[in-house]
VMD Tcl script that draws the C-alpha trace (Angstrom):
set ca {
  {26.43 6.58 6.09}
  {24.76 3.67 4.31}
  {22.99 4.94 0.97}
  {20.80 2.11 -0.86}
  {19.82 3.48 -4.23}
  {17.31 2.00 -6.57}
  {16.48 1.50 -9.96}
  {14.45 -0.08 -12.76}
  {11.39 0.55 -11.52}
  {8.04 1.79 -14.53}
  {5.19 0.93 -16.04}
  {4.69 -2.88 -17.70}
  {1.76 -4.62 -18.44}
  {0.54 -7.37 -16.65}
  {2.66 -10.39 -17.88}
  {5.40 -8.51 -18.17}
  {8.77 -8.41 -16.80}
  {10.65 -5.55 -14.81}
  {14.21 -6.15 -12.90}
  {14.87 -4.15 -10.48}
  {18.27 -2.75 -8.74}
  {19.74 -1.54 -5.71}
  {22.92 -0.15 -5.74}
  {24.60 -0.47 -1.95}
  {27.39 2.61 -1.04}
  {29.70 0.28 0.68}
  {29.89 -3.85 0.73}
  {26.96 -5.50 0.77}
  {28.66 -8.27 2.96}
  {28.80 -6.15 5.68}
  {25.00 -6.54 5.53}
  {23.50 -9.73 7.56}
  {20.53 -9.86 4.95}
  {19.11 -7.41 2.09}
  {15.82 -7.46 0.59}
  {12.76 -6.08 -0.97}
  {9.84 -4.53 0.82}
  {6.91 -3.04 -1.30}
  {3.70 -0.67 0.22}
  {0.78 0.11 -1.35}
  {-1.13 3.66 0.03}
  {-3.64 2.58 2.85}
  {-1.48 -0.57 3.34}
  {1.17 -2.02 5.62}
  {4.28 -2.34 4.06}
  {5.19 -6.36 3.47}
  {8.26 -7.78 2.50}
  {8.97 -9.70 -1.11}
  {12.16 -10.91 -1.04}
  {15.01 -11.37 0.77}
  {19.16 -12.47 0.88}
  {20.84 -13.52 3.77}
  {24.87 -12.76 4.27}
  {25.06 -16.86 3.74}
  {22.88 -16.98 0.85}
  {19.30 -18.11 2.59}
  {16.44 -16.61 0.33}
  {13.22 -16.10 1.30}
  {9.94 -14.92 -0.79}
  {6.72 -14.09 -0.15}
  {4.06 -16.31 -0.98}
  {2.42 -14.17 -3.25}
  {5.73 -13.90 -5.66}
  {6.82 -17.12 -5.00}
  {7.83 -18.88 -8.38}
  {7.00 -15.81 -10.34}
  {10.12 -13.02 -8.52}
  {13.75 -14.30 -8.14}
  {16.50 -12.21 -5.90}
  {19.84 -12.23 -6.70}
  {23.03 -10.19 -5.90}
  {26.61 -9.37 -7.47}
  {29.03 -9.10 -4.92}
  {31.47 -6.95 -6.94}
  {29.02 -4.53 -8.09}
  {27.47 -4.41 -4.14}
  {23.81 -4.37 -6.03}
  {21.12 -6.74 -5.34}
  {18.49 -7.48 -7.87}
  {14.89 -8.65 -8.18}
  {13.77 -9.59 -11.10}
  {10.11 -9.63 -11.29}
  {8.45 -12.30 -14.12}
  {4.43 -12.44 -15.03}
  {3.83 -9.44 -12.88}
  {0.42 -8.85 -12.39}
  {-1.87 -5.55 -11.16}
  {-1.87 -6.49 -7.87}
  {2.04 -6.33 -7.85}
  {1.55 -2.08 -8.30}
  {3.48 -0.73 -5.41}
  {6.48 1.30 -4.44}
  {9.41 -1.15 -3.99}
  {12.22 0.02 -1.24}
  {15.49 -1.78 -1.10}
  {16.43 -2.56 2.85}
  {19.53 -3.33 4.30}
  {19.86 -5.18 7.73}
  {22.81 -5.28 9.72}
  {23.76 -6.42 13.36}
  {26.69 -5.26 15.64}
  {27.21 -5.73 18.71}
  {23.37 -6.70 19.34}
  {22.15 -3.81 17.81}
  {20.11 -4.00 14.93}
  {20.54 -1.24 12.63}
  {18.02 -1.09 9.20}
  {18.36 0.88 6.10}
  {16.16 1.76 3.08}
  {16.38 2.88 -0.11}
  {13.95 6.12 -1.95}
  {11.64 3.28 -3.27}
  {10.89 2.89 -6.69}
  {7.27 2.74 -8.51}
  {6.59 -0.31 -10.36}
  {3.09 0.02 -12.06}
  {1.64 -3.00 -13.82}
  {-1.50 -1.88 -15.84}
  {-2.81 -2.59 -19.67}
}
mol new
graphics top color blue
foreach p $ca { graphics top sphere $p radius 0.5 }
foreach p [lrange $ca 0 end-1] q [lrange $ca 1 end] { graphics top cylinder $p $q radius 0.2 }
display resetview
């Protein structure tokens, strides 16, 4: 059973900083891409961020220059760090996990984590 835990998420005001983690149960490798999604109540959940297997990274355009994903293979965690956050970044953030075998495409998330960014 995959198990994607986060952490790091709070409250920061706008031009600050948050990084935020998420902790995968087994190799991440084993994953063809992780990433960050984030939802908003009333809205459709969008991705931020994302890893492949081979090291492709893609962003949103609204993040883009401001968020930066990373990962630490030992410690099977992915990170995003999240610079000059503004209000409009307020959102639950889920970790997902994407995998493919056998042409089956099998997608996990994490709890999600609140990130709040108000003065």
């Amino acid at each position: 059973q995959v198990q994607l835990v986060e952490s790091g998420g709070g409250l920061v005001q706008p031009g600050g900083s948050l990084r935020l983690s998420c902790a995968a149960s087994g190799s991440i490798f084993s994953f063809n891409a992780m990433g960050w999604d984030r939802q908003v109540p009333g809205k459709e959940r969008e991705l931020v961020a994302a890893i492949t297997r081979g090291g492709s990274i893609n962003y949103a355009d609204s993040v883009k220059g401001r968020f930066t994903i990373s990962r630490d293979n030992a410690k099977n965690t992915v990170y995003l760090q999240m610079n000059s956050l503004k209000p409009e970044d307020t959102a639950v953030y889920y970790c997902n996990a994407h995998r493919e075998l056998l042409g089956v495409a099998y997608d996990y998330w994490g709890q999600g984590t609140q990130v709040t960014v108000s003065s």
